[in-house]
Steps between C-alpha positions, in 0.01 A plus 500: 500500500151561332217349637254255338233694333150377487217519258142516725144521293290714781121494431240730642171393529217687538082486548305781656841735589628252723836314445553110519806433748661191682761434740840353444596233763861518701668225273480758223700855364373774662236236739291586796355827218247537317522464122314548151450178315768416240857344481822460315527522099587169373767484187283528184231674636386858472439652826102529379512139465667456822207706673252331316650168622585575839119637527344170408728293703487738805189657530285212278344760236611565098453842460654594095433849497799690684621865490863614615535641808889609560840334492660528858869441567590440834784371658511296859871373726526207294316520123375796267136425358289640228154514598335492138091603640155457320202575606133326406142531627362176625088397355257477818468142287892400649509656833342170645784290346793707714694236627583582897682640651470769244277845661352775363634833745412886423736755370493664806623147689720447227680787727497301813663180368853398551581452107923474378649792465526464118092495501449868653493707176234269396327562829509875462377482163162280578444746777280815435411764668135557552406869416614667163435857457448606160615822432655757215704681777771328525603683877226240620792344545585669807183453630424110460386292808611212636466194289396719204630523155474801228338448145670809356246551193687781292442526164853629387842266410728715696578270738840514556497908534225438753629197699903475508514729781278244729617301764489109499212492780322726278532306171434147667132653590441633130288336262550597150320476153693289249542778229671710766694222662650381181671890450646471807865377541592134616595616813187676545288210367655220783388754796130560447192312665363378181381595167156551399296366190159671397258244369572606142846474627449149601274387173820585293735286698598173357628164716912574624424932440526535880799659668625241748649508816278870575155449610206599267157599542180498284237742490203284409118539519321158388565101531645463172817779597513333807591165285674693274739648787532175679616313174798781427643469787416814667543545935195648590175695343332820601123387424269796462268694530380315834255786549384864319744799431542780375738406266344278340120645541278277269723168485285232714698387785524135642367511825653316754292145417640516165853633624492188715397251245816616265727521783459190677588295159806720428833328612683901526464733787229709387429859593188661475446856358240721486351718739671351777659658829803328701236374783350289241766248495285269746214508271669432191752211669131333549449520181850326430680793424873552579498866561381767381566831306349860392565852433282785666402280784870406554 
């Protein structure tokens, strides 16, 4: 006998990196867990509009502008669902009409929380780590850190030749351009960290051009990028250069003040870049930095 199947509109919220969650009571599928805001598809409606809906209803803000973040199947004892999930920055303008008990929780708690079980890819997703080597060597694999992820910069589109022979573990710490990832085969594509856009990259995209359901990351450098990345859709930005380097000798950096002053409006986990060490990740998490990344320093 089939079970029913089930039609949910998930919504992911965000403002400053951080993630707006709430709690289901006991009475309810799945209660006594946390939950993203959202609810079932009604007949007639799109799941968009169903998000849209369920976000003004639950949560007591109308937010129109709306990216896709995956399609998740899942199935529990008793019913299969289709989480259908967007995702949205919230305006500093809305935060103060969040109706309770909705929270605002880090990434990093995200991990901590007792979500359903269907809501753990999402959870893995939102989570970054917070060190990214940047690197043409692609055996810098072998050498990562904990809690550290590899910006393979190579300039070739061999990447099949140079990557089928990796192991999963390897391939869910590699970040990728987008000119290489797209020659890579669908099998190869699904494994990787996430792909990465330069800013020219990211000036050519239009609205719906994103891969979904495999995170992406910008490479951005002034407020109007940062906008740019946040309106696409994209999962996080690398936002350089923080300080002076040598490989970019003559470009004025940003300086932490004005690192801070982007960064603390930008609703993505943002990385800073540029001339930075691993031990700075204190310094640049004051400045409202999620992590941080490099290349000779790293």
């Amino acid at each position: 006998m089939s079970k029913p199947l089930i039609h949910v509109a998930i919504a992911l919220l965000f403002h400053q990196s951080k993630v707006l969650v709430g709690w289901r009571n006991a009475t309810q599928h799945q209660g006594n867990k946390y939950e993203f805001p959202g609810g079932k598809v009604d007949q007639g409606e799109t799941p968009e509009q169903a998000c849209r809906r369920e976000i003004f209803e639950e949560v007591g803000v109308g937010i129109q502008d709306w990216n896709i973040f995956d399609v998740v199947r899942h199935e529990y004892d008793d019913i299969e669902v289709h989480l259908h999930i967007f995702h949205a920055q919230v305006p500093t303008k809305y935060v103060k009409d969040i109706q309770q008990p909705w929270n605002w929780y880090s990434r990093e708690k995200l991990l901590e929380l007792n979500f359903p079980k269907a809501n753990q890819g999402i959870i893995q997703r939102l989570y970054w780590a917070h060190f990214i080597k940047i690197s043409e060597q692609l055996s810098e694999l072998d050498r990562l850190q904990a809690d550290s992820l590899l910006y393979w910069r190579a300039d070739h589109e061999q990447g099949n030749m140079f990557l089928a022979d990796l192991e999963n573990i390897q391939l869910n710490r590699l970040i990728l351009n987008v000119d290489i990832w797209k020659t890579l085969d669908i099998s190869l594509q699904k494994k990787v960290a996430a792909v990465h856009y330069k800013q020219s990259q990211l000036f050519a995209l239009q609205k719906g051009d994103l891969p979904v359901a495999i995170r992406t990351i910008a490479a951005c450098h002034d407020a109007v990028s940062l906008q740019r990345a946040e309106q696409l859709g994209f999962d996080a930005v690398l936002l350089s250069p923080v300080q002076n380097t040598e490989t970019h000798q003559g470009v004025e950096p940003l300086g932490w003040d004005q690192f801070n002053d982007l960064a603390k409006q930008c609703s993505l986990p943002v990385f800073a870049l540029g001339g930075l060490k691993p031990d700075d990740l204190g310094i640049a998490q004051q400045h409202h930095a999620y992590g941080v990344a490099g290349i000779r320093n790293f």
